[in-house]
Structures are given as structure tokens and as C-alpha cells.
C-alpha positions as CSV (number, residue, x, y, z in Angstrom):
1,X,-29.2,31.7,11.7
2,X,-31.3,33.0,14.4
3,X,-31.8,36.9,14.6
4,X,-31.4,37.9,18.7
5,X,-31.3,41.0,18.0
6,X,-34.8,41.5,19.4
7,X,-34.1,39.3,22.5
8,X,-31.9,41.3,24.0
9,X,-33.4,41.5,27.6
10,X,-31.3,40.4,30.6
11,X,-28.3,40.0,28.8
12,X,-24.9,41.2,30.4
13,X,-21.9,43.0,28.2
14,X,-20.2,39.2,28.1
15,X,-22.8,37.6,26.6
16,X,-23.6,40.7,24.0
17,X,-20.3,40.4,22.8
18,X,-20.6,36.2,22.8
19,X,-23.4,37.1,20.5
20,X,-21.4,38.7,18.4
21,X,-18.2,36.4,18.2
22,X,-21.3,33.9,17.3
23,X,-22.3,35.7,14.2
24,X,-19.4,36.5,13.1
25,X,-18.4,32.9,12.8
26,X,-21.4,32.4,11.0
27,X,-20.6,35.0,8.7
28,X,-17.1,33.6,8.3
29,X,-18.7,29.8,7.3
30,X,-21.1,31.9,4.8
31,X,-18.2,33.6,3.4
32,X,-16.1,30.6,2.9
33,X,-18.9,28.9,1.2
34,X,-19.2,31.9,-1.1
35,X,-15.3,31.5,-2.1
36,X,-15.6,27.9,-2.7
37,X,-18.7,28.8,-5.4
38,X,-17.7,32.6,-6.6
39,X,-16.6,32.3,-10.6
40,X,-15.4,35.7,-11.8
41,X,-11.9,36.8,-10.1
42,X,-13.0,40.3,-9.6
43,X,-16.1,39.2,-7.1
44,X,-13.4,36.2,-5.4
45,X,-11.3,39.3,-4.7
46,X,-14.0,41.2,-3.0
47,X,-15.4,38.1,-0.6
48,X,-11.7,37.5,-0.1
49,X,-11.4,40.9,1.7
50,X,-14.5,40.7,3.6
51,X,-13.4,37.4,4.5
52,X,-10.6,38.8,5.9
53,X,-12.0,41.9,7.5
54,X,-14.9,39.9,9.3
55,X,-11.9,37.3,10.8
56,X,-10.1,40.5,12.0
57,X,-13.2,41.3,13.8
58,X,-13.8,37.5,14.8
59,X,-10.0,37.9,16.4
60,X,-11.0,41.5,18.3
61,X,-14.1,39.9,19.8
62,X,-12.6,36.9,20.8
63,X,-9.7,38.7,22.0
64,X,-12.2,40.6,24.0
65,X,-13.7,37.7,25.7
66,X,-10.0,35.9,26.5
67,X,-9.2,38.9,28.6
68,X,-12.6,40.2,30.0
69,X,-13.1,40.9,33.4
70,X,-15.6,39.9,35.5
């Protein structure tokens, strides 16, 4: 995954928060690779919930960029 966050000149609000929605699908695809290789029940659990928290965000940030205004 490429790190922009040093390469941040010129860039509107839209695409800042394009950036984002980008990683967190990366993170999501990371995650899911995690569950399908995580043993002990205790640590599924815990990637479960990030899972789910960072695919809240994933929906807020594409929600944000379905209805953004130019």
C-alpha cells in the first residue's frame, strides 16, 4: 500500500476523503485476510470488531462522497 500521506499538495477535500475510502478498503481486504488465518477465538473476536468498525467508516466515507457537493 502506498503511504500519501506526505503527498498531500494540490489535493481538494474530494479527493482527501477518496484517499481515505481507498485505505480503508485496503484495510478491510487486510482484515479479512487476518480472519481467514486468525486461530484462537478470543483474537477472531477482536479483528471481527475492527472489521466491522473500519466497514462502518468505509460506509461514512463513501456515503460522504455519494452526496458531496461540488
Amino acid at each position: 500500500m502506498q503511504n500519501n500521506m506526505n503527498n498531500n499538495t494540490g489535493k481538494n477535500a474530494r479527493q482527501r476523503v477518496q484517499g481515505v475510502t481507498n485505505q480503508l478498503q485496503s484495510s478491510v481486504n487486510e482484515l479479512n485476510q487476518a480472519m481467514s488465518s486468525v486461530e484462537k477465538p478470543q483474537n477472531r473476536q477482536k479483528i471481527q470488531n475492527t472489521l466491522n468498525s473500519v466497514n462502518s467508516a468505509l460506509k461514512s466515507a463513501n456515503d460522504t462522497l455519494s452526496n458531496y457537493q461540488e
